[in-house]
C-alpha positions in Angstrom: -14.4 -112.0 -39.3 -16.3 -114.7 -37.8 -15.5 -115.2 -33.8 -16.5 -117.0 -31.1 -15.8 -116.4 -27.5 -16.0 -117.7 -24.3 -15.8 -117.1 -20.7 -16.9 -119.3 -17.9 -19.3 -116.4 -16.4 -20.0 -113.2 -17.4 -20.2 -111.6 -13.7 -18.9 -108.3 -12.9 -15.4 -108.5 -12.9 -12.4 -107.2 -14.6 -11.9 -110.2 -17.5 -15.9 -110.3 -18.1 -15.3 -106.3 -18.6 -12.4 -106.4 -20.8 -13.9 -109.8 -23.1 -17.4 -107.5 -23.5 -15.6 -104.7 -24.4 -13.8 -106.6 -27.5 -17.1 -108.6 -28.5 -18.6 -105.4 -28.6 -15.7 -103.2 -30.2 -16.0 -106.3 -32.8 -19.9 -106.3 -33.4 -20.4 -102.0 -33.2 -16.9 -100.5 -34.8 -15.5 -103.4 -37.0 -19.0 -105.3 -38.4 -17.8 -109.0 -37.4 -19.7 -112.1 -36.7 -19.6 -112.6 -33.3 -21.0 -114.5 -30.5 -20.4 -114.7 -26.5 -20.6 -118.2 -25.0 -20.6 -118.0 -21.1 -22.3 -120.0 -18.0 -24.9 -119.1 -15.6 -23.6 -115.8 -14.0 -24.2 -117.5 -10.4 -23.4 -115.4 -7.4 -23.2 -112.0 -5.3 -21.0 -110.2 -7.9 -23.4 -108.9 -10.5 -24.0 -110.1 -14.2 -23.0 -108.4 -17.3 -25.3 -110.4 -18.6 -28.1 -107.3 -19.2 -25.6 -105.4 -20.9 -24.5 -107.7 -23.8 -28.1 -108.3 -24.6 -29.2 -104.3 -24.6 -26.0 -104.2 -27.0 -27.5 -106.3 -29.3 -24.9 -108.9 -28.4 -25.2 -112.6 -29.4 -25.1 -114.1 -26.1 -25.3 -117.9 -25.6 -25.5 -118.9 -22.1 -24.7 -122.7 -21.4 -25.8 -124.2 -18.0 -23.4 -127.0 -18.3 -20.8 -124.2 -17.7 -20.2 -124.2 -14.1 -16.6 -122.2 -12.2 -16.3 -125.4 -10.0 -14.5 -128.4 -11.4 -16.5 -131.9 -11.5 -15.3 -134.3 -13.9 -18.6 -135.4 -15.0 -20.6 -132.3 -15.2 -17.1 -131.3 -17.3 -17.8 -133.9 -19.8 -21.2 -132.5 -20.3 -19.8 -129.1 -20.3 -17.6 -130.3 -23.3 -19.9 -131.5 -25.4 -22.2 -128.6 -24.7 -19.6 -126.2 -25.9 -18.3 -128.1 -28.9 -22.2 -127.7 -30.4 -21.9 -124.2 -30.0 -19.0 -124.1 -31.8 -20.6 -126.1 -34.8 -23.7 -124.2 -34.3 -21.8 -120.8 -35.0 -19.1 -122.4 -37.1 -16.2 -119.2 -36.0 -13.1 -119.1 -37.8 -11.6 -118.6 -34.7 -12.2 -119.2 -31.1 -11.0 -117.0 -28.3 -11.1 -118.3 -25.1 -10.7 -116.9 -21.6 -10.7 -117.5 -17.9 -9.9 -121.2 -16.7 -12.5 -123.7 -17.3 -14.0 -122.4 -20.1 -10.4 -121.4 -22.0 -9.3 -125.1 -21.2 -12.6 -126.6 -22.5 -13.1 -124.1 -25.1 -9.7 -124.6 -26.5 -10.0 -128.6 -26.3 -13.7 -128.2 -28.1 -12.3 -125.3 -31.0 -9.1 -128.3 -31.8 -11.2 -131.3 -31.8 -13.9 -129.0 -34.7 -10.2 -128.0 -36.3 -11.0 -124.5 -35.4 -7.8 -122.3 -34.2 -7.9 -120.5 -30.8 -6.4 -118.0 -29.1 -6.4 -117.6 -25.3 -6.3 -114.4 -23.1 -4.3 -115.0 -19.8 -6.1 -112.0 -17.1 -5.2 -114.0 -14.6 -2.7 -117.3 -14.0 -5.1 -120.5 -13.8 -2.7 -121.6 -11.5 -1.7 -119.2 -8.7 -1.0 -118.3 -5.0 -3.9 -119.1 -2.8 -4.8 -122.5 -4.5 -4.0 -125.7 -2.5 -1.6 -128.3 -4.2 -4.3 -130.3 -5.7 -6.0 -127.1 -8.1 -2.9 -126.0 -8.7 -1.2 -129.3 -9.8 -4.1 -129.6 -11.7 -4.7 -126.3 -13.5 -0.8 -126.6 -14.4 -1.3 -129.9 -15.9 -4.5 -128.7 -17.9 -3.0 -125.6 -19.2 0.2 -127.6 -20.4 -2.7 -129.6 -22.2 -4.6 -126.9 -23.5 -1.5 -125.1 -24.8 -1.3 -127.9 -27.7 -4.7 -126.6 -28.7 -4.1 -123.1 -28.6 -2.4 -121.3 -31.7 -1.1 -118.2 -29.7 -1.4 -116.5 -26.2 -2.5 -112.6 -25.3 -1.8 -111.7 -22.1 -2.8 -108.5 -20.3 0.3 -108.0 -18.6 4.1 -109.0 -19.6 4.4 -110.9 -16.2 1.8 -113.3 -17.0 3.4 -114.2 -20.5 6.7 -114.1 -17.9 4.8 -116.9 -15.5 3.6 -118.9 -18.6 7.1 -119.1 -20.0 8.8 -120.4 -17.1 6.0 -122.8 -16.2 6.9 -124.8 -19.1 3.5 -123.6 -20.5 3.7 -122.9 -24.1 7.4 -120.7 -25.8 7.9 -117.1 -25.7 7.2 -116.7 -29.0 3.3 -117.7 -28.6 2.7 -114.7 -26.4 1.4 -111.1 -27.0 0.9 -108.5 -24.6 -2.3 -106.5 -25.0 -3.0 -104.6 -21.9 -7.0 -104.8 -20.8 -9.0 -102.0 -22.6 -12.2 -99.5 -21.1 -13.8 -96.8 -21.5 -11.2 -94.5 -20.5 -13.6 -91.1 -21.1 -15.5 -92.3 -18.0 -12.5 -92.3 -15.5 -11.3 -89.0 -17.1 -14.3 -87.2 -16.2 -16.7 -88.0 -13.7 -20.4 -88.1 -14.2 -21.5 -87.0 -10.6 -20.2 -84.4 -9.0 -17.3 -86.0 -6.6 -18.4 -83.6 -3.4 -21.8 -84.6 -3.5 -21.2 -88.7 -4.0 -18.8 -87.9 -1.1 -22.1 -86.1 1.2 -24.5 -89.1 0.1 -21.6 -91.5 1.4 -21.0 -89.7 4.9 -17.5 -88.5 3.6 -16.9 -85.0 4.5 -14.5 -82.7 2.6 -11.6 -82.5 5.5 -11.8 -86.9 5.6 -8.7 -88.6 3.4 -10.5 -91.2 1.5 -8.4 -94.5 1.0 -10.6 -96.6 -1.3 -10.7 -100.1 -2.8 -12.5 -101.3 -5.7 -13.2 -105.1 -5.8 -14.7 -108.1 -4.5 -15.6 -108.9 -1.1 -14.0 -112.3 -1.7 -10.8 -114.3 -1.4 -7.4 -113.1 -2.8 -8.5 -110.1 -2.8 -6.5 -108.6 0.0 -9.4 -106.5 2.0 -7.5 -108.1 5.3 -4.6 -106.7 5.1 -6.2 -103.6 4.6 -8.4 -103.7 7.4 -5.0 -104.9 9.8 -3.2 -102.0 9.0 -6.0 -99.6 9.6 -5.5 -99.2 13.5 -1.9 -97.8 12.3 -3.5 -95.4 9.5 -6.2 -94.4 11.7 -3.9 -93.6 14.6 -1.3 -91.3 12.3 -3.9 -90.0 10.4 -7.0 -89.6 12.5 -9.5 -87.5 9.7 -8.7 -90.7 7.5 -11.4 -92.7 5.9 -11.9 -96.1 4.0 -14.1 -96.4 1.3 -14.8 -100.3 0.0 -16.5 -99.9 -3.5 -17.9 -103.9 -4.5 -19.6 -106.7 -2.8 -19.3 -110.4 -2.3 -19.5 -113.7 0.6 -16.7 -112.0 2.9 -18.7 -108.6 4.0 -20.0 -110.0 7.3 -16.4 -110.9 8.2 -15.2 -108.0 7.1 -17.2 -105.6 9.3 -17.1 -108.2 12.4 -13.3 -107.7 11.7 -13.8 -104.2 11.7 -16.0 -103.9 14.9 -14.0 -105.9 16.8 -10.5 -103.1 16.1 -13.1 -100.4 16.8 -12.8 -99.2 13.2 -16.5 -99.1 12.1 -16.9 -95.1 11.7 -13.7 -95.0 9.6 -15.2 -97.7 6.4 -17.8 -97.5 4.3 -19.0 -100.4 2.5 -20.6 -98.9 -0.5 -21.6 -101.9 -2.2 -22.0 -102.9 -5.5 -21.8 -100.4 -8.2 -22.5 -100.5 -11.7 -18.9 -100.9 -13.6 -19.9 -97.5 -15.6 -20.4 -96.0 -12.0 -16.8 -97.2 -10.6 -15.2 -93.8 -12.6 -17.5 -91.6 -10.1 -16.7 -93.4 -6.9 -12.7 -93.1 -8.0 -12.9 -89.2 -8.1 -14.2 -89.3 -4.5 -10.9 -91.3 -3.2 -8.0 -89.5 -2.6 -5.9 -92.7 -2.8 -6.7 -95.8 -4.7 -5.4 -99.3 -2.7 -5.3 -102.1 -4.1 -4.1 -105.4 -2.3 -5.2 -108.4 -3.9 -2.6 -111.5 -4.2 -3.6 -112.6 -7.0 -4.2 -111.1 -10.0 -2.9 -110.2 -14.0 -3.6 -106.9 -13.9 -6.3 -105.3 -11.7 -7.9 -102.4 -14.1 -8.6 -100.6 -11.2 -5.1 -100.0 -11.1 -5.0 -97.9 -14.6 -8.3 -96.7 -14.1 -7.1 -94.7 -10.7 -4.4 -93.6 -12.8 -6.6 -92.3 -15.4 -8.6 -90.8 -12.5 -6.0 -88.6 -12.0 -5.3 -90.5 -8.2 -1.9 -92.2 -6.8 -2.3 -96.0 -6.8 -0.4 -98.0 -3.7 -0.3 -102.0 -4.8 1.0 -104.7 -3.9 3.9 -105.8 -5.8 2.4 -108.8 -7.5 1.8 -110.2 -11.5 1.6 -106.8 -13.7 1.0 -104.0 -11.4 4.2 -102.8 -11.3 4.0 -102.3 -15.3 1.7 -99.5 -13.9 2.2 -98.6 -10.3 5.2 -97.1 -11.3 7.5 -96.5 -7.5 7.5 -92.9 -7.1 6.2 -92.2 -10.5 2.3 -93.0 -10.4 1.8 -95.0 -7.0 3.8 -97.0 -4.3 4.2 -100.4 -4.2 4.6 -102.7 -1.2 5.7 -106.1 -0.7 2.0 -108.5 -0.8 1.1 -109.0 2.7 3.2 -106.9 4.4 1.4 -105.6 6.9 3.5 -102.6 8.5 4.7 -101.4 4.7 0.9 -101.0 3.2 0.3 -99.3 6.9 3.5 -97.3 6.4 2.8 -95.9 2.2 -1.0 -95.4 3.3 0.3 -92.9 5.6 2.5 -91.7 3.7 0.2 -91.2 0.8 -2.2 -89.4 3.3 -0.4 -86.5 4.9 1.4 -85.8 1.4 -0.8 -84.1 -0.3 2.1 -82.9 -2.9 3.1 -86.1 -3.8 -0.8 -87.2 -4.9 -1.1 -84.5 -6.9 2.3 -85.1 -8.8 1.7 -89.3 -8.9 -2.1 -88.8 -10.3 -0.9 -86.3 -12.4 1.8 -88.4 -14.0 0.0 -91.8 -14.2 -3.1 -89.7 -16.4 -0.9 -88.4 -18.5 0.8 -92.2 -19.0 -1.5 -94.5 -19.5 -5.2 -92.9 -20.8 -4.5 -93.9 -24.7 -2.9 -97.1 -23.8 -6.0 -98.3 -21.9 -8.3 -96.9 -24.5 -10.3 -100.2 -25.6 -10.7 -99.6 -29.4 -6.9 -99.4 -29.3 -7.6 -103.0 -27.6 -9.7 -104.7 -29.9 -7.8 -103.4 -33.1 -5.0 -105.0 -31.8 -6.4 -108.3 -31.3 -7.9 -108.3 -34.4 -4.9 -108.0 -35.9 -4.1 -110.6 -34.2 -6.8 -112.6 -35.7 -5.8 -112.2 -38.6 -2.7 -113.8 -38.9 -3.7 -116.3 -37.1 -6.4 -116.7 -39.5 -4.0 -116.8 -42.4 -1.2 -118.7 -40.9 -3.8 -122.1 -39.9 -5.2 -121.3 -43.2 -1.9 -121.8 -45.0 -0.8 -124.8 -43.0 -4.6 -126.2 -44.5 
């Protein structure tokens, strides 16, 4: 097969990791034509940028391809991308994240080239004012004309799509995000001396969170319901794995409750060094408010540690109440403090949640299984815009 994809910026980030994963699956396992068209990876998050090119990856960067939306600079973009496309002449294109699945589709129908778009996330979701939102759910009613069938990496989001008026049931497939499970199995450090080089000590109950220091994704709420935690469970410590523009707030916050010697902000890691930093929690938190399906929420489970989420998009599909993690209403305050406590002075119940999300979920997240099934996918695509030729 020939493919092109695209992805507005190839930062460190969970659809960045799952769209490398498939254009490398694709180039390394299954021998296809591909190529990766992203923009500049701007910003404090990290690039995956190295790693596609020490892969051997074709990776086209476009520096018309910008997150922010600016009608102009968009037209630009547009054309920019629609070369590409000619340049690499794909049989398909697969898009993802916002701007560049909306331009990339628009650019793949005007060359008459199918496309198929991965939902990770809703382009149009909580947090947004009225304007973005208005006009992300206007674009993507747009961009579903150009689009010849959906994946998403969670039911809910085919479930949001749907009853947005976005594009029929039938255009959806779920294929849940793929990794390399192996390295969240087995850790590549030893987990007591990562916890020694972080100023964890064995007796401390590590709460962590892997993700962003950046909007939506929740570190507030954790950090308000800390006081509670702390005071219940006094050996209890918070571990903050990733790195972004809200980490000054976040330890003035922190300061200010007289929390500073119960976090530890250990910054960004590499993704293939998230698996070690996950065997030194004891609890895995996640409480973004927005999101498709955070793969830091199967990768705890594959860690072998009890995940407590809030109850948003697909992370009930894996925080499973009572059967692999807690979940807790988003933004509720008092129930996140509540099921952190909980979670910390059972040490029973952790073993018997990690235990039974590990044995759930470690071939389903496997990413060959991933990419095989989006090929598959391809293909009949493929053959069905072919036919109708």
């Amino acid at each position: 097969m020939r493919i092109a994809h695209i992805i507005t910026r190839l930062i460190i980030g969970g659809a960045q990791e799952n769209t490398l994963f498939n254009v490398d699956d694709q180039h390394h396992l299954f021998n296809d034509e591909v190529c990766l068209i992203t923009g500049p990876g701007l910003g404090p998050e990290g690039s995956l940028e190295p790693r596609a090119r020490e892969r051997g990856l074709d990776l086209r960067v476009l520096p018309e391809l910008r997150r922010s939306l600016n009608p102009l600079q968009d037209w630009s973009c547009l054309k920019a991308i629609r070369r590409a496309f000619a340049d690499f002449a794909p049989q398909l294109v697969h898009t993802h994240s916002s701007k560049g699945g909306i331009l990339g589709r628009l650019a793949a129908h005007q060359l008459g080239i199918p496309a198929v778009h991965t939902i990770h996330g809703a382009s149009f979701h909580y947090g947004q004012n009225m304007v973005a939102h208005t006009a992300y759910r206007w674009a993507e009613k747009q961009a579903a004309r150009w689009c010849q069938h959906y994946i998403s990496v969670c039911d809910a989001m085919t479930d949001q799509y749907v009853e947005a008026g976005i594009a029929p049931r039938e255009k959806f497939t779920t294929i849940y995000s793929g990794m390399d499970v192996d390295q969240f199995l087995t850790p590549s450090r030893d987990p007591a001396t990562l916890r020694m080089e972080l100023g964890l000590s064995p007796s401390d109950i590590v709460l962590g969170k892997v993700a962003r220091l950046f909007h939506l994704k929740g570190h507030e709420y954790l950090i308000e319901a800390a006081p509670q935690v702390v005071k219940a469970v006094p050996n209890v410590r918070f571990l903050l794995v990733g790195d972004g523009i809200l980490k000054s707030e976040f330890q003035r916050r922190i300061a200010e409750l007289g929390l500073t010697k119960h976090f530890v902000f250990a910054g960004l890691v590499a993704p293939e060094a998230v698996g070690d930093y996950l065997h030194v929690m004891d609890v895995v938190v996640h409480t973004s408010v927005w999101e498709g399906l955070a793969r830091v929420i199967p990768q705890g489970s594959i860690a072998g540690k009890p995940v407590l989420s809030f109850a948003i998009d697909g992370a009930p599909e894996v925080c499973v109440p009572d059967e692999t993690g807690l979940l807790v209403e988003p933004r509720n305050v008092p129930q996140l403090a509540e099921a952190m406590i909980r979670l910390a002075t059972d040490a029973a119940l952790r073993q018997r949640l990690g235990a039974t999300g590990r044995d759930r979920f470690v071939e389903q997240f496997r990413h060959q299984n991933m990419t095989r099934r989006i090929r598959d996918l391809y293909a009949r695509v493929i053959n069905e815009s072919d036919f109708r030729r």
